[in-house]
TORKOL-4160 file (C-alpha; in steps of 0.2 Angstrom, whole numbers, padded with zeros to 4 digits, m for minus):
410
<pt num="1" X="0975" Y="0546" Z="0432"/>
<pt num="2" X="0978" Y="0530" Z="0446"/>
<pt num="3" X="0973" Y="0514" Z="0439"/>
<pt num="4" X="0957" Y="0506" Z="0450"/>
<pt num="5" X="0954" Y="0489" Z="0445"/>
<pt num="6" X="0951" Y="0477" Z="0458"/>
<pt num="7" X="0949" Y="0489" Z="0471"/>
<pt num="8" X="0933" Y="0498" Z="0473"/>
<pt num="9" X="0932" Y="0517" Z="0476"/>
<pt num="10" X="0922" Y="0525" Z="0490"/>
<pt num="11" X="0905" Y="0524" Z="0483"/>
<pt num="12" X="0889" Y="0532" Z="0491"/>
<pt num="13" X="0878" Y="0521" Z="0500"/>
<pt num="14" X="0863" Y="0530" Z="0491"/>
<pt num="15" X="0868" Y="0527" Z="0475"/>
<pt num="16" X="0862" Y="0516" Z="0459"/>
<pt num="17" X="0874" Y="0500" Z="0459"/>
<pt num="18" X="0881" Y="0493" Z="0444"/>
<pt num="19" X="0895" Y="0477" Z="0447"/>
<pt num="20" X="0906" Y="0470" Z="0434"/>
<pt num="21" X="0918" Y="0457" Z="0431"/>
<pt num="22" X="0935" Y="0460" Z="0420"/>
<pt num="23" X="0950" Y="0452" Z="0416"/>
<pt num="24" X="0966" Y="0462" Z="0429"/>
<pt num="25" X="0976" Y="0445" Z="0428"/>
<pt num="26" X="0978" Y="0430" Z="0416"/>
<pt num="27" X="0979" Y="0429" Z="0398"/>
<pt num="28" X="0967" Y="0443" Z="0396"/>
<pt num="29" X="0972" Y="0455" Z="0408"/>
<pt num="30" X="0978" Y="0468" Z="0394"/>
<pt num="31" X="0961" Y="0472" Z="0391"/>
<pt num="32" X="0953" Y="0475" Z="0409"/>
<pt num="33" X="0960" Y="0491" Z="0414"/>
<pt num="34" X="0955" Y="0500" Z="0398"/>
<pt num="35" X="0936" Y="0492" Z="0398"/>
<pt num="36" X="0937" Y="0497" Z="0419"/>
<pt num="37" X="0943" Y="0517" Z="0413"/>
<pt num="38" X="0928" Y="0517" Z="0402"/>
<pt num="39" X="0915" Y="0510" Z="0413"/>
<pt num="40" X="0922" Y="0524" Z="0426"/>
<pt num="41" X="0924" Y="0537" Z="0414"/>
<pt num="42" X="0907" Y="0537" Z="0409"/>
<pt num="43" X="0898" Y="0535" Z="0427"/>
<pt num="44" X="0911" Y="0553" Z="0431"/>
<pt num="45" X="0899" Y="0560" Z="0414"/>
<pt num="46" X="0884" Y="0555" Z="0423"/>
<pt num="47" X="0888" Y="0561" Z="0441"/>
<pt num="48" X="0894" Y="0576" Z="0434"/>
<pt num="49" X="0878" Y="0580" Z="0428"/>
<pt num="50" X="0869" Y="0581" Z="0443"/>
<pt num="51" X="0854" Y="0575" Z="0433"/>
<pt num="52" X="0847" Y="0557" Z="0439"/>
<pt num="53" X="0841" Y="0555" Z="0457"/>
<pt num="54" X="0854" Y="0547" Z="0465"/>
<pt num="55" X="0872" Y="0544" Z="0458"/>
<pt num="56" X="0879" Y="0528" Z="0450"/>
<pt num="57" X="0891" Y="0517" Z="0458"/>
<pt num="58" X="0901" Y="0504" Z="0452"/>
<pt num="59" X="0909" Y="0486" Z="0461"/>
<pt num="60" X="0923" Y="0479" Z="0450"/>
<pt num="61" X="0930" Y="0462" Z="0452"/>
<pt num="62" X="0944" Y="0451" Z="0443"/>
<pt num="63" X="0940" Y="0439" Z="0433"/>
<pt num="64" X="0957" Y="0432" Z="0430"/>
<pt num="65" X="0953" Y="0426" Z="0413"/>
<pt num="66" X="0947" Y="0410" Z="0421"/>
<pt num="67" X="0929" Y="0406" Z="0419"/>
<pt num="68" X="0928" Y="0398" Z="0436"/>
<pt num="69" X="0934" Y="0410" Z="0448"/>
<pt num="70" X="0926" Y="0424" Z="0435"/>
<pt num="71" X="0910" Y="0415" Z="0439"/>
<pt num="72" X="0914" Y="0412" Z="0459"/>
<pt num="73" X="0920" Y="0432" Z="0460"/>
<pt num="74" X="0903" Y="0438" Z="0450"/>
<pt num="75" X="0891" Y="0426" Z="0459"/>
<pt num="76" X="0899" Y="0434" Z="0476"/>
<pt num="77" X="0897" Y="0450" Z="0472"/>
<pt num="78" X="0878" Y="0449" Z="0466"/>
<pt num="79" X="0873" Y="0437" Z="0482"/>
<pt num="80" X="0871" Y="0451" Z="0492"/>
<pt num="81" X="0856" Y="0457" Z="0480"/>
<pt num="82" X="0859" Y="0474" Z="0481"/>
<pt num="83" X="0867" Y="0474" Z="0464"/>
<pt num="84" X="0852" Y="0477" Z="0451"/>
<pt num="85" X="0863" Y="0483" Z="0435"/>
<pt num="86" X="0877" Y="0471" Z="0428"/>
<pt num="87" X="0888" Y="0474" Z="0412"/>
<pt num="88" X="0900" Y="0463" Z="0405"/>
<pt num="89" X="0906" Y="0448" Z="0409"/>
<pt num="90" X="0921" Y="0450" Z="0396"/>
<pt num="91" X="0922" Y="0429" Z="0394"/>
<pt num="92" X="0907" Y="0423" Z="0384"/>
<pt num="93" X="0909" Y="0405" Z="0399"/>
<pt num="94" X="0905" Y="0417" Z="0413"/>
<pt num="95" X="0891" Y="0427" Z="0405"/>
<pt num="96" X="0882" Y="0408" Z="0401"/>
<pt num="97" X="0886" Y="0403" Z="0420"/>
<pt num="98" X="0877" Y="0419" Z="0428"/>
<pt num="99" X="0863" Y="0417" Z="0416"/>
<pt num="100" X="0859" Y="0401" Z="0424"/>
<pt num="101" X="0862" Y="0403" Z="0441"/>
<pt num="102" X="0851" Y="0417" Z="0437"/>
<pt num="103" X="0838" Y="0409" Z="0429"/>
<pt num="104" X="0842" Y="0394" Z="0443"/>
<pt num="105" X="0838" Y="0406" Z="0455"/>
<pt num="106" X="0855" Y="0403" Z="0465"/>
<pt num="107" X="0859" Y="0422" Z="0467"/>
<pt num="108" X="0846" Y="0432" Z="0478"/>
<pt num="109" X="0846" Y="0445" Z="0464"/>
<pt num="110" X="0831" Y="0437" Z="0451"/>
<pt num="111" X="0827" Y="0454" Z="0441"/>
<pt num="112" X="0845" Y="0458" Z="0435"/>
<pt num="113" X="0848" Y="0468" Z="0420"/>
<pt num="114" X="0864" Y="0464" Z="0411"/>
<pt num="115" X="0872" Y="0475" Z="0399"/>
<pt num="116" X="0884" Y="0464" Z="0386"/>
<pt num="117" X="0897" Y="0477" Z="0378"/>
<pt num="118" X="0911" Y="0463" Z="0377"/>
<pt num="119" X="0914" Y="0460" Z="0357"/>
<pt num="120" X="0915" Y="0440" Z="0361"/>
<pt num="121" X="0898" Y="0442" Z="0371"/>
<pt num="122" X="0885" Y="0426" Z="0370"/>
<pt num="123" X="0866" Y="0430" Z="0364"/>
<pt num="124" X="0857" Y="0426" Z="0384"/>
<pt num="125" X="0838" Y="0427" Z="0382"/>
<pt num="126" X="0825" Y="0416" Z="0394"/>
<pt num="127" X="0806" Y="0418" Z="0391"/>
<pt num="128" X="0804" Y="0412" Z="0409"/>
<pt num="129" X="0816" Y="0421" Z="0418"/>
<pt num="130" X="0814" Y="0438" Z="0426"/>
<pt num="131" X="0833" Y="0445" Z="0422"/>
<pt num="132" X="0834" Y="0455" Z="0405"/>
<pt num="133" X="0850" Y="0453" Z="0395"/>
<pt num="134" X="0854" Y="0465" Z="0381"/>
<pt num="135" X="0869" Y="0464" Z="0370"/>
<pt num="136" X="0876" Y="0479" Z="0363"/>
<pt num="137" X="0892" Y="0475" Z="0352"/>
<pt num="138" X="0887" Y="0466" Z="0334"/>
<pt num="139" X="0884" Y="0447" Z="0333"/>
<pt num="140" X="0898" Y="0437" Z="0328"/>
<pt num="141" X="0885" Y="0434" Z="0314"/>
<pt num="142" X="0887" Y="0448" Z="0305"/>
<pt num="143" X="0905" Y="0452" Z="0307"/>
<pt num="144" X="0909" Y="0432" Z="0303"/>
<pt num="145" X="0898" Y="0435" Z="0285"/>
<pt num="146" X="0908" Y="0453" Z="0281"/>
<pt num="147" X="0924" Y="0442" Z="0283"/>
<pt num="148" X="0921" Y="0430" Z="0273"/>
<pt num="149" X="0915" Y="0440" Z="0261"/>
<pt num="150" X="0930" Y="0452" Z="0261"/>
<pt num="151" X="0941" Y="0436" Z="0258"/>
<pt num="152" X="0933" Y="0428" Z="0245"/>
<pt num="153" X="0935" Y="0446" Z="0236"/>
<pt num="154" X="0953" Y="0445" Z="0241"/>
<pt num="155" X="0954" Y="0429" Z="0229"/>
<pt num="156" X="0952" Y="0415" Z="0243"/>
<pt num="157" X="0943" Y="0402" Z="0238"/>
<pt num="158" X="0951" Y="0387" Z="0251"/>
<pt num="159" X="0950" Y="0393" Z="0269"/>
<pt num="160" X="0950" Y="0388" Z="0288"/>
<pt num="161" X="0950" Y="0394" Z="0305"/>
<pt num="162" X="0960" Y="0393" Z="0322"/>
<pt num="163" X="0951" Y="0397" Z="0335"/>
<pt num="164" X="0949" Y="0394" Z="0355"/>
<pt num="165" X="0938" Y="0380" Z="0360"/>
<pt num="166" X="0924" Y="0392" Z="0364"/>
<pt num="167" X="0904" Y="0397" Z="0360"/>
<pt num="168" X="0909" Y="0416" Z="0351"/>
<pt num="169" X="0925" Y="0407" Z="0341"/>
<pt num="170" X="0914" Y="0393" Z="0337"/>
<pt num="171" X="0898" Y="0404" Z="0331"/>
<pt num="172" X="0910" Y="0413" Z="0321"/>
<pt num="173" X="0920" Y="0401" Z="0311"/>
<pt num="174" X="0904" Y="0391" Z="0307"/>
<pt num="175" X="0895" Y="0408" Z="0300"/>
<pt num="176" X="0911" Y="0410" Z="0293"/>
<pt num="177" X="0911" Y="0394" Z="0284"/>
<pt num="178" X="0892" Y="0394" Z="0278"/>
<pt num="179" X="0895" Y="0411" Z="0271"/>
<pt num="180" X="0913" Y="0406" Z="0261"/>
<pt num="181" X="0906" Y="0390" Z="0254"/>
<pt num="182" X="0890" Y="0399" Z="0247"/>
<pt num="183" X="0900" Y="0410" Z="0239"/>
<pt num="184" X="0909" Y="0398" Z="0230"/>
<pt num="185" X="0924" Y="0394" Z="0241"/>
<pt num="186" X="0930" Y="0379" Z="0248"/>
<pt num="187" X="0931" Y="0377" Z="0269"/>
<pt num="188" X="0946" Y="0368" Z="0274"/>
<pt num="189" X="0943" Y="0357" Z="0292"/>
<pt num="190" X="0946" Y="0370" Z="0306"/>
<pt num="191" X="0958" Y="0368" Z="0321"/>
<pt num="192" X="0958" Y="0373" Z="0338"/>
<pt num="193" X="0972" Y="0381" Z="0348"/>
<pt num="194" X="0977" Y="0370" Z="0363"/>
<pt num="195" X="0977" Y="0372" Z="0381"/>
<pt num="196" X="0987" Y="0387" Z="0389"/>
<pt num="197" X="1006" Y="0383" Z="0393"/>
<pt num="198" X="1006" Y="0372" Z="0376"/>
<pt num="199" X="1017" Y="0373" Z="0359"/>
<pt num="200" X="1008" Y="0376" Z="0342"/>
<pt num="201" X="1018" Y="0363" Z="0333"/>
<pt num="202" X="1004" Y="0352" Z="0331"/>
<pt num="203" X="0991" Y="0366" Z="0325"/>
<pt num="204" X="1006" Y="0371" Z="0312"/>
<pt num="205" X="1009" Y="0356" Z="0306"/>
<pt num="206" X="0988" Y="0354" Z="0300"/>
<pt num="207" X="0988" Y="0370" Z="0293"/>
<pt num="208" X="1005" Y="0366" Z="0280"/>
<pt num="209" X="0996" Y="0349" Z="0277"/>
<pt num="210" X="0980" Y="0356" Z="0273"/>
<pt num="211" X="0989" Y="0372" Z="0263"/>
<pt num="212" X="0973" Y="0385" Z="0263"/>
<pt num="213" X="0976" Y="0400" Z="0254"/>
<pt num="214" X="0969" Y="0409" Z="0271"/>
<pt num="215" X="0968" Y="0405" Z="0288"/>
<pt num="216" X="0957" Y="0416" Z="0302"/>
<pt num="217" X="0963" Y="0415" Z="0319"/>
<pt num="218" X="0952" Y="0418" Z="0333"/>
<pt num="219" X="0956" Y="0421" Z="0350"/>
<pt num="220" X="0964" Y="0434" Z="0362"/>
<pt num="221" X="0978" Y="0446" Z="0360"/>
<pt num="222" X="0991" Y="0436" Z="0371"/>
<pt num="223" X="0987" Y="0419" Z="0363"/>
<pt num="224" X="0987" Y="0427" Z="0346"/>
<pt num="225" X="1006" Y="0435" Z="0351"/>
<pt num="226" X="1014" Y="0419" Z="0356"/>
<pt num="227" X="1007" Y="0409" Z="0340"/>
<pt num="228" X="1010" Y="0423" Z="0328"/>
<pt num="229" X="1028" Y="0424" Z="0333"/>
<pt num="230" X="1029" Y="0406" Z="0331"/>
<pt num="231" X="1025" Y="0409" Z="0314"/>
<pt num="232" X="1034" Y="0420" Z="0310"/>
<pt num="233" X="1050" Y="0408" Z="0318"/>
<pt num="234" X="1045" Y="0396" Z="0306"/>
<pt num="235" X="1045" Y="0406" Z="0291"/>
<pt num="236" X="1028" Y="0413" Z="0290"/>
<pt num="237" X="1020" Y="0399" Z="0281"/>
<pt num="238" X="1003" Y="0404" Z="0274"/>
<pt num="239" X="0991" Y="0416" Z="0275"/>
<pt num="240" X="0983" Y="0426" Z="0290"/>
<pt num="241" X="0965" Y="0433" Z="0293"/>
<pt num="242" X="0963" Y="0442" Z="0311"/>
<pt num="243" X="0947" Y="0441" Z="0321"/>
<pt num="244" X="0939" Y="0455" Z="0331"/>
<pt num="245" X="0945" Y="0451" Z="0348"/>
<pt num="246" X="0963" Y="0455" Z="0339"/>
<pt num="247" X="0960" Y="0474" Z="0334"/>
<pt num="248" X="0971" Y="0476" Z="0353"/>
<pt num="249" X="0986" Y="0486" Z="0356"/>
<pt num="250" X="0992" Y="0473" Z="0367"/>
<pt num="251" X="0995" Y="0460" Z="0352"/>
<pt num="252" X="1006" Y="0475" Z="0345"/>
<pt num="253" X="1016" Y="0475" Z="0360"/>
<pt num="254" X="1020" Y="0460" Z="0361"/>
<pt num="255" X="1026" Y="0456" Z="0342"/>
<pt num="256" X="1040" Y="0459" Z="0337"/>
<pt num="257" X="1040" Y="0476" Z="0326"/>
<pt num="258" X="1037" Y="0472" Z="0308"/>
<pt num="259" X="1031" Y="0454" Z="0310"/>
<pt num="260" X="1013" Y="0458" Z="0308"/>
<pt num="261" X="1016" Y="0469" Z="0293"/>
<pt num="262" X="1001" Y="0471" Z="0281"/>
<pt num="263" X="0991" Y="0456" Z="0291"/>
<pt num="264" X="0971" Y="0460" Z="0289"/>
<pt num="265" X="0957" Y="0460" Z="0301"/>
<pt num="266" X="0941" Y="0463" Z="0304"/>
<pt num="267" X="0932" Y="0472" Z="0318"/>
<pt num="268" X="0914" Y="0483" Z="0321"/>
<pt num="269" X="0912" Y="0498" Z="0311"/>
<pt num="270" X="0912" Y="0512" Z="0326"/>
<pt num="271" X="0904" Y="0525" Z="0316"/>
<pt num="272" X="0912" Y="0543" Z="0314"/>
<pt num="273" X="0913" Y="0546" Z="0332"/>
<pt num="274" X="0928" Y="0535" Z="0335"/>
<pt num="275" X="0942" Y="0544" Z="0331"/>
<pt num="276" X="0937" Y="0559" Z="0342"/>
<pt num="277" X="0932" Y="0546" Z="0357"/>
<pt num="278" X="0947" Y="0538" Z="0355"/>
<pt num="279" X="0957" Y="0556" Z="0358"/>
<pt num="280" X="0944" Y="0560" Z="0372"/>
<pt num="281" X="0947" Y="0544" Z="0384"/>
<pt num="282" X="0966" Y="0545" Z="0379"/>
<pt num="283" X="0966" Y="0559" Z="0387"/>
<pt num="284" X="0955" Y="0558" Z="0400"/>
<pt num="285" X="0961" Y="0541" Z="0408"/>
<pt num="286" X="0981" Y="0542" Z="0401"/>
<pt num="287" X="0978" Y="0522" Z="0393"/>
<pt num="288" X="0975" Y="0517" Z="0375"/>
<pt num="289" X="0957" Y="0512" Z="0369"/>
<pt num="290" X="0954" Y="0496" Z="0365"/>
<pt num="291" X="0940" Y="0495" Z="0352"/>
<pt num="292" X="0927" Y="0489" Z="0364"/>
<pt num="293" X="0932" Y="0502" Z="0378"/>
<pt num="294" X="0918" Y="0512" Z="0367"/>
<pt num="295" X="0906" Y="0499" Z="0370"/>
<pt num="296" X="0910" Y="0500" Z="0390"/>
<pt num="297" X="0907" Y="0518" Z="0387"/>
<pt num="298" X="0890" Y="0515" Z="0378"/>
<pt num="299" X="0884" Y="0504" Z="0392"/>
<pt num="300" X="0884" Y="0515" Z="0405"/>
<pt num="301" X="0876" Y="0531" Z="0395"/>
<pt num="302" X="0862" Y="0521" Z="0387"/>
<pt num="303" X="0862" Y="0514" Z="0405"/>
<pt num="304" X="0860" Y="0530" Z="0410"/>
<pt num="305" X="0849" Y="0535" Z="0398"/>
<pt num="306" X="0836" Y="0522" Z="0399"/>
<pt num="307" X="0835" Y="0525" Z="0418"/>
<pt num="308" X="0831" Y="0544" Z="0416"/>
<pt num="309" X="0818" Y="0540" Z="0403"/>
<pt num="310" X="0809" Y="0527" Z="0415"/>
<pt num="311" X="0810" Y="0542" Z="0428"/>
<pt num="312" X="0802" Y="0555" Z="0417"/>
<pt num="313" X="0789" Y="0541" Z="0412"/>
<pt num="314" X="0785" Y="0532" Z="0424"/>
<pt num="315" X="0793" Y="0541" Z="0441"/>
<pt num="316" X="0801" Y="0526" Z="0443"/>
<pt num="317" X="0819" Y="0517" Z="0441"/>
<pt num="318" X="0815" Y="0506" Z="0426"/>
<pt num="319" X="0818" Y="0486" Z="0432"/>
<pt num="320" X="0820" Y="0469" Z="0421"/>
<pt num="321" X="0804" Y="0471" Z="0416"/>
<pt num="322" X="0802" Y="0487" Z="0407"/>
<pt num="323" X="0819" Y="0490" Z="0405"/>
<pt num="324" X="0818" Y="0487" Z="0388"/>
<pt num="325" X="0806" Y="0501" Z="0384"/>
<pt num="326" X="0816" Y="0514" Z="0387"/>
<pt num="327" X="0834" Y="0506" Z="0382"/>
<pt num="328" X="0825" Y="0505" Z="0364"/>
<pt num="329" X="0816" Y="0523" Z="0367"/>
<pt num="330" X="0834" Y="0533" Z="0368"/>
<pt num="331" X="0841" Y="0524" Z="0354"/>
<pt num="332" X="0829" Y="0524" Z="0341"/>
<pt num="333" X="0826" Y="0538" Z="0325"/>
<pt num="334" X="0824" Y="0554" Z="0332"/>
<pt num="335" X="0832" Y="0573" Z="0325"/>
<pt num="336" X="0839" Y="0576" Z="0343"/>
<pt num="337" X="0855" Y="0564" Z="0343"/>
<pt num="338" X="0867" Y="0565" Z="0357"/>
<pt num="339" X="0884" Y="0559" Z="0358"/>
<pt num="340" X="0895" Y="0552" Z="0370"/>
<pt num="341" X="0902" Y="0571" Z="0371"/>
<pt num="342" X="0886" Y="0579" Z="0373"/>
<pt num="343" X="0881" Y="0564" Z="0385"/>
<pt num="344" X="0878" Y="0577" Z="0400"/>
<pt num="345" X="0863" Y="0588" Z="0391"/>
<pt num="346" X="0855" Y="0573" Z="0383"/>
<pt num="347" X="0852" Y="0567" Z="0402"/>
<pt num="348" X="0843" Y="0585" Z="0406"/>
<pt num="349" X="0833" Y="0582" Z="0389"/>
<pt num="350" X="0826" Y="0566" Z="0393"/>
<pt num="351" X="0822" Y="0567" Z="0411"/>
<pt num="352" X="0812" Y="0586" Z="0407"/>
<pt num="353" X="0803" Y="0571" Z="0393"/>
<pt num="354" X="0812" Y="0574" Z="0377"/>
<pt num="355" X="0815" Y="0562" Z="0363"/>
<pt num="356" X="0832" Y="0559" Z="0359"/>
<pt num="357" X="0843" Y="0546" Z="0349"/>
<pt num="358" X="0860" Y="0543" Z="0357"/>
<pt num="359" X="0874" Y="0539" Z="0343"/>
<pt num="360" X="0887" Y="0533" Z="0355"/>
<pt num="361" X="0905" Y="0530" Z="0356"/>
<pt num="362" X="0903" Y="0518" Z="0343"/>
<pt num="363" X="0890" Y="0524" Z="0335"/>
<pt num="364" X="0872" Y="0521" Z="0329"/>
<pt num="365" X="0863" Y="0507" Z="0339"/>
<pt num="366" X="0849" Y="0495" Z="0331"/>
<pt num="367" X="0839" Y="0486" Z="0345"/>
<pt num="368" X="0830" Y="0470" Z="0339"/>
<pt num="369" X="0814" Y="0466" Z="0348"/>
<pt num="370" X="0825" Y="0458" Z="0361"/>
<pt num="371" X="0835" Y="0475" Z="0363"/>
<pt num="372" X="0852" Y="0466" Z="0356"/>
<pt num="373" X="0859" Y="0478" Z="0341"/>
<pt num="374" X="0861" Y="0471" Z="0325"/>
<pt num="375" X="0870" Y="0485" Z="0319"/>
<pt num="376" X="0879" Y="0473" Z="0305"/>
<pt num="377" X="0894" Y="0488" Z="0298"/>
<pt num="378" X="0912" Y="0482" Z="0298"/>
<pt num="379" X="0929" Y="0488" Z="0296"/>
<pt num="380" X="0943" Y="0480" Z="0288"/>
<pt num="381" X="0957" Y="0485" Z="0294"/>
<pt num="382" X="0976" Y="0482" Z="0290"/>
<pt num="383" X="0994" Y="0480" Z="0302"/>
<pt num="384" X="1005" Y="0495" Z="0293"/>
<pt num="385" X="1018" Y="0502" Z="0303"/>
<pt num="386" X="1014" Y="0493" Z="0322"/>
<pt num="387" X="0996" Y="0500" Z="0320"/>
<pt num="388" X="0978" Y="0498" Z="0315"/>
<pt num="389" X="0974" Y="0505" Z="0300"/>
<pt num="390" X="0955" Y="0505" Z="0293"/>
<pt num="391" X="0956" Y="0503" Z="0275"/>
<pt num="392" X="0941" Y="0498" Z="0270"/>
<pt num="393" X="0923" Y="0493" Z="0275"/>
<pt num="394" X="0909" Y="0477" Z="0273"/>
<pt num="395" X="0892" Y="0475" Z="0276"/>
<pt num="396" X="0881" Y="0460" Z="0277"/>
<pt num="397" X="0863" Y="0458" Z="0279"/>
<pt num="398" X="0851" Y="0445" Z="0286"/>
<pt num="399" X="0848" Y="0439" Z="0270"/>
<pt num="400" X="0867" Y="0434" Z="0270"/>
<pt num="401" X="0870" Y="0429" Z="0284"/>
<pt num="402" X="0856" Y="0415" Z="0284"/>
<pt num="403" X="0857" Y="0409" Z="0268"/>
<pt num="404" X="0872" Y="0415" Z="0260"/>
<pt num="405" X="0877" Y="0419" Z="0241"/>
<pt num="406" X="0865" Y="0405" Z="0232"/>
<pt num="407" X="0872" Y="0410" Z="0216"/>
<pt num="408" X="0889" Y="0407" Z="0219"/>
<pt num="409" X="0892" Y="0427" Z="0215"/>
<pt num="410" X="0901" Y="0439" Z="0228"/>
C-alpha cells in the first residue's frame, strides 16, 4: 500500500469530514505514518460497509513535531468550518492551543468534536464552550501509579525522572512521585531533557551525582534513541524505566542491537485483541503498529459508531452536543460486543437500533461522565531480543492514584 500522509486522497464532497494533524517530519515523524494508516484503514471498514448516509472523509496535515506550525497547519484546515470531527493532535501543546482558539472562538468551526487517541493526550473540558473533547487512551494518571508500583516491587526505593518540558511528562513524573513516596520510596529531584540539537552531559552528570537506584525517562522515541546510546557510551551508568510514548519500533531502530537489552517499560493494557489487530493492520497497510495506531483505529469506529446510533435515534448526525450520548451508548455493558474485525456488522446493528458494546483494538473502553476512558490496565513490558515483550501486568485504582499507599505497604 502507497504511503499518504500530507497528501489528501480524492474525497467526496458529500461526505462526513474528519481532519487531523500528525507528525510526517521532525523528531516525531516515526510515528505519523502508522497513526495516518490507522485512521485510513478504519474509514476503508466504514465505507465498505455501505451503512451510514454518507461516507467519511479524512484531511491530514503535518505537524512537523512543532507545536507552532502543528497549531498554524490545524487552525488552517478547521477555518474553513466545514471540518465538524477532529482526532488527534498527536502533541499534547497543539491539542491545548486548538482548545483555545476554540473555546476563543478564532476558528469558524465552535461545535467541534475532538477525538484524543494520542497516549501523551491532555484532559481538554470547558463548561462554557460548545466543542466536546473526549479522550480515549488511559490517563497518565493511571499508567504513572502502575509504574511506580511495579518499581517499588522491583526493590526501588530512591527514584527520579527525565522527562521533556511538557504538560503529559509532567503530569506523569508528579503521579509518579506521589504514588513512589506513599509507598515508602524516596523521590530523587527530577531532570528535564534540553533543547533539541543539544548534548546530555549535563543531564548525566545529575543523574551519577544523585545515584538513584532507578531512573524513568519520558519522552519520544528519537530523543530516547540519541540519549540511550549516550548511555550506553558511557558505560551504562544506572538504572532505566521506559515511559509509554517508548513502546515504539522506531527507538528499536535506531539503537544499536543489544543495548536496550532487558530495559522495562510500561505502556496501556490493549486487551486480548491486540495481537490479532496487530497481524491485521501489518498486513493490511505493509507498516508496523505502533501501540497507539489501535487507538487511531478505535477512534474512527466508535466515531463511526456513535454517529450511526445518533441516526437511528434521533435521524440525525449527532453534534457537540449530544455527541456524548451515543459515544457512551456503544461502549458500555452489553452481551452483543463487536470488535475491530466485526466493525462492518456492528454498524448494521446499530443503525437497524441494536445495543452493542464495541471492545476495540485496544480493547474495553470505560467512559467517565465526561466520555474520557479511565480504563487504568497496564502492561509491563521488557526489551529481549530488539523487541517488546509483555511480561507482566499492573493495575491501579482511584483510590491509589489520589491518595497513594498510606500504609507504606505495596
Amino acid at each position: 500500500m502507497a504511503c499518504v500522509s500530507t497528501q489528501d486522497r480524492a474525497d467526496p464532497t458529500d461526505a462526513i469530514h474528519i481532519g487531523t494533524t500528525l507528525p510526517f517530519s521532525g523528531e516525531r515523524a516515526a510515528s505519523g505514518v502508522a497513526l495516518e494508516r490507522a485512521l485510513r484503514l478504519a474509514i476503508d471498514t466504514v465505507n465498505a460497509a455501505n451503512v451510514l448516509p454518507m461516507p467519511l472523509a479524512i484531511e491530514v496535515r503535518d505537524s512537523h513535531s512543532d507545536d507552532a506550525q502543528g497549531t498554524a497547519a490545524t487552525l488552517e484546515l478547521l477555518d474553513g468550518g466545514s471540518i465538524p470531527f477532529f482526532i488527534g493532535p498527536e502533541e499534547p501543546r497543539i491539542a491545548y492551543q486548538l482548545a483555545d482558539a476554540v473555546i476563543a472562538d478564532k476558528v469558524r468551526i465552535h461545535h467541534l468534536v475532538n477525538l484524543l487517541p494520542g497516549l501523551s493526550s491532555p484532559l481538554i473540558h470547558h463548561p462554557s464552550a460548545d466543542a466536546a473533547w473526549f479522550r480515549l487512551s488511559p490517563s497518565a494518571n493511571y499508567l504513572a501509579c502502575a509504574l511506580a508500583k511495579r518499581m517499588y516491587r522491583d526493590g526501588i526505593r530512591q527514584a527520579n525522572a527525565v522527562t521533556d518540558p511538557d504538560d503529559y511528562s509532567g503530569t506523569f513524573a508528579t503521579i509518579f512521585g506521589r504514588v513512589f513516596t506513599s509507598m515508602g520510596g524516596t523521590l530523587l529531584p527530577g531532570l528535564q531533557l534540553p533543547a533539541s540539537g543539544s548534548d546530555f552531559a549535563e543531564v548525566f552528570a545529575t543523574i551519577e551525582r544523585f545515584s538513584p537506584d532507578a531512573t524513568l525517562l519520558i519522552t519520544s522515541p528519537s530523543v530516547a534513541a540519541g540519549f540511550l546510546q549516550e548511555w550506553a557510551v558511557r558505560g551504562k551508568v544506572g538504572q532505566w524505566y521506559l515511559g509509554p510514548t517508548l513502546n515504539n519500533p522506531a527507538l528499536l531502530r535506531n539503537v544499536p542491537v543489544g543495548v536496550l537489552e532487558g530495559i522495562l517499560g510500561i505502556s496501556p493494557d490493549l486487551g486480548d485483541m491486540a495481537t490479532d489487530f496487530d497481524r491485521y493492520f501489518q498486513a493490511s497497510t505493509g507498516v508496523p503498529p505502533l501501540a497507539g495506531s489501535h487507538y487511531y483505529f478505535d477512534a474512527v469506529a466508535m466515531l463511526a459508531l456513535a454517529i450511526a446510533d445518533g441516526i437511528a435515534q434521533t435521524g440525525t448526525v449527532p453534534d457537540s452536543g449530544t455527541f456524548k450520548l451515543h459515544l457512551q451508548s456503544v461502549t458500555s455493558t452489553s452481551t452483543q460486543i463487536v470488535s475491530f474485525d466485526t466493525l462492518p456488522a456492528g454498524l448494521a446493528a446499530v443503525a437497524a437500533g441494536q445495543k452493542i458494546q464495541y471492545r476495540g483494538a485496544a480493547g474495553d473502553y470505560v467512559l467517565n461522565q465526561d466520555g474520557d476512558s479511565i480504563e487504568n490496565r497496564a502492561t509491563i513490558w521488557q526489551i529481549s531480543d530488539n523487541a517488546f515483550q509483555d511480561i507482566d501486568h499492573e493495575q491501579c485504582s482511584d483510590a491509589e492514584v489520589s491518595s497513594g499507599y498510606g500504609n507504606g505497604t505495596p
